[in-house]
N, C-alpha and C positions, 0 to 999 in steps of 0.2 A: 373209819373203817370199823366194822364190824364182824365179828365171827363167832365161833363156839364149834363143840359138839358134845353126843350124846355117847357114853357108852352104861347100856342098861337102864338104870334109876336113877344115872348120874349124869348130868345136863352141864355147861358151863355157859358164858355170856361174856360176852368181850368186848371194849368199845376203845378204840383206840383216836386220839384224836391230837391232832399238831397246830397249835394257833399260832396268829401272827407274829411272836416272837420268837418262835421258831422251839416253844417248848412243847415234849412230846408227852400228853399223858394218857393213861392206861387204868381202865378198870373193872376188875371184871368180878362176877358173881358165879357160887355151886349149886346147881339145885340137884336137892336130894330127896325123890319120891316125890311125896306131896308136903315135906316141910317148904316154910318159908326160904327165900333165896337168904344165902348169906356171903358176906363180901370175902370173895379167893385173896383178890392182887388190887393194890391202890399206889402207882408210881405216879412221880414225875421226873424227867430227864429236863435239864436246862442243857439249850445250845453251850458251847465253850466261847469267853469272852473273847 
């Protein structure tokens, strides 16, 4: 899944993604103006054993 939004000059980038072990990871980037993107959120969630 993907998403984002934009308020002003400020842009975000989400990618959200669950593989077959059932772990859920997250990452998303801020863009500011015309700088390069820089990394917001970098998770992983593991299933419980």
């Amino acid at each position: 899944m993907t998403w984002g939004f934009a308020l002003g000059e400020v842009r975000t980038n989400s990618v959200l993604r669950i593989n077959e072990r059932g772990e859920w990871t997250e990452f998303s980037e801020i863009l500011i103006g015309s700088q390069p993107p820089k990394k917001l959120l970098e998770l992983t969630v593991y299933p419980q054993e």
